[in-house]
C-alpha positions in Angstrom: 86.1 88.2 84.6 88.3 88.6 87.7 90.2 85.8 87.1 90.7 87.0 83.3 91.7 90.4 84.3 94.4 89.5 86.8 95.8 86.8 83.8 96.0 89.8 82.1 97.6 91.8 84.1 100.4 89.5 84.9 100.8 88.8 81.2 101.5 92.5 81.0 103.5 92.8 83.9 105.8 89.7 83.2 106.2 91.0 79.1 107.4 94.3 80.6 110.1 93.0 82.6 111.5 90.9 80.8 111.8 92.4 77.4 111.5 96.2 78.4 113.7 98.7 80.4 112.0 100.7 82.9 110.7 103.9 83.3 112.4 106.6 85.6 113.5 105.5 88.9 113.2 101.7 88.0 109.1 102.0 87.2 106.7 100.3 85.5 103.0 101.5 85.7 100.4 99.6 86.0 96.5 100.8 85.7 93.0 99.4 85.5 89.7 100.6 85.4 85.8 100.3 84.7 83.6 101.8 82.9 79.4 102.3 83.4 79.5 99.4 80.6 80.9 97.1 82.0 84.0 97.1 80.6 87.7 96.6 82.2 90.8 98.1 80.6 94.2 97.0 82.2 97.6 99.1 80.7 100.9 98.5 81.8 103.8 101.0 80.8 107.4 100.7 80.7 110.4 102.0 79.6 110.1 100.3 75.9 112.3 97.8 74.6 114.5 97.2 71.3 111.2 96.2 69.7 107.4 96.8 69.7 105.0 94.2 71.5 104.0 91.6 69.3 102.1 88.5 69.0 105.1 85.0 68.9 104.4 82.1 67.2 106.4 79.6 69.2 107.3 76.2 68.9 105.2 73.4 71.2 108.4 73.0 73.2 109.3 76.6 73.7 109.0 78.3 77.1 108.0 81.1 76.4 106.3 83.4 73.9 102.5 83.0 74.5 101.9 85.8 76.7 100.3 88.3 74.0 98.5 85.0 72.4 96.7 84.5 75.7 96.1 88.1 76.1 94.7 87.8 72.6 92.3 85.3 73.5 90.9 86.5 76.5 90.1 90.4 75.7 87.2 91.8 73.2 90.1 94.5 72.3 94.1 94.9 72.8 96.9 97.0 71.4 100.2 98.8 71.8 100.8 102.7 71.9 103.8 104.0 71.8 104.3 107.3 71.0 107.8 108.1 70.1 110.1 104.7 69.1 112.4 103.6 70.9 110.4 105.1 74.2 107.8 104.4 77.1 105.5 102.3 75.5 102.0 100.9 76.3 100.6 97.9 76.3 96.6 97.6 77.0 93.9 95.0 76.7 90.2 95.6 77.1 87.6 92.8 79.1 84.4 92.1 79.5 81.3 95.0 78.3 79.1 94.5 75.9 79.9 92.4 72.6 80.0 93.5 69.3 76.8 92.6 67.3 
């Protein structure tokens, strides 16, 4: 899972600067922790950008564009909250814990 998680993380980190601004003083925050289950969350904040984090569907030749895809595949649980748009926004992905039955 510790491979996974630090995927994850730099999934997260690379999205945010490259299609976000920053947060005050040129920030981005980055935050992880466990739980008595088990369970990893990683969230990454940022300044926000013209639009809200979203899954790509990009061509086989494209560069880029698979970053939320892999996140996708490799947590039990992921989203985006952003509480005012345009603003900071946050992008999170949950790993390992139990599994759903």
């Amino acid at each position: 899972m510790i491979d996974d998680a630090a995927l994850v993380l730099s999934e997260l980190l690379s999205n945010s600067c490259r299609h976000a601004r920053a947060l005050a003083h040129q920030e981005v925050h980055a935050s992880w922790e466990q739980n008595d289950q088990g369970e990893v969350r990683i969230s990454v904040t940022d300044g926000g950008g013209p639009t809200l984090p979203a899954p790509a569907t990009p061509s086989v030749t494209a560069r880029g564009g698979r970053g939320l895809a892999i996140i996708r595949s490799l947590a039990r649980d992921w989203g985006v909250r952003a509480e005012s748009f345009p603003g900071p926004v946050t992008v999170w992905a949950v790993l390992g814990g139990e599994q759903p039955a």
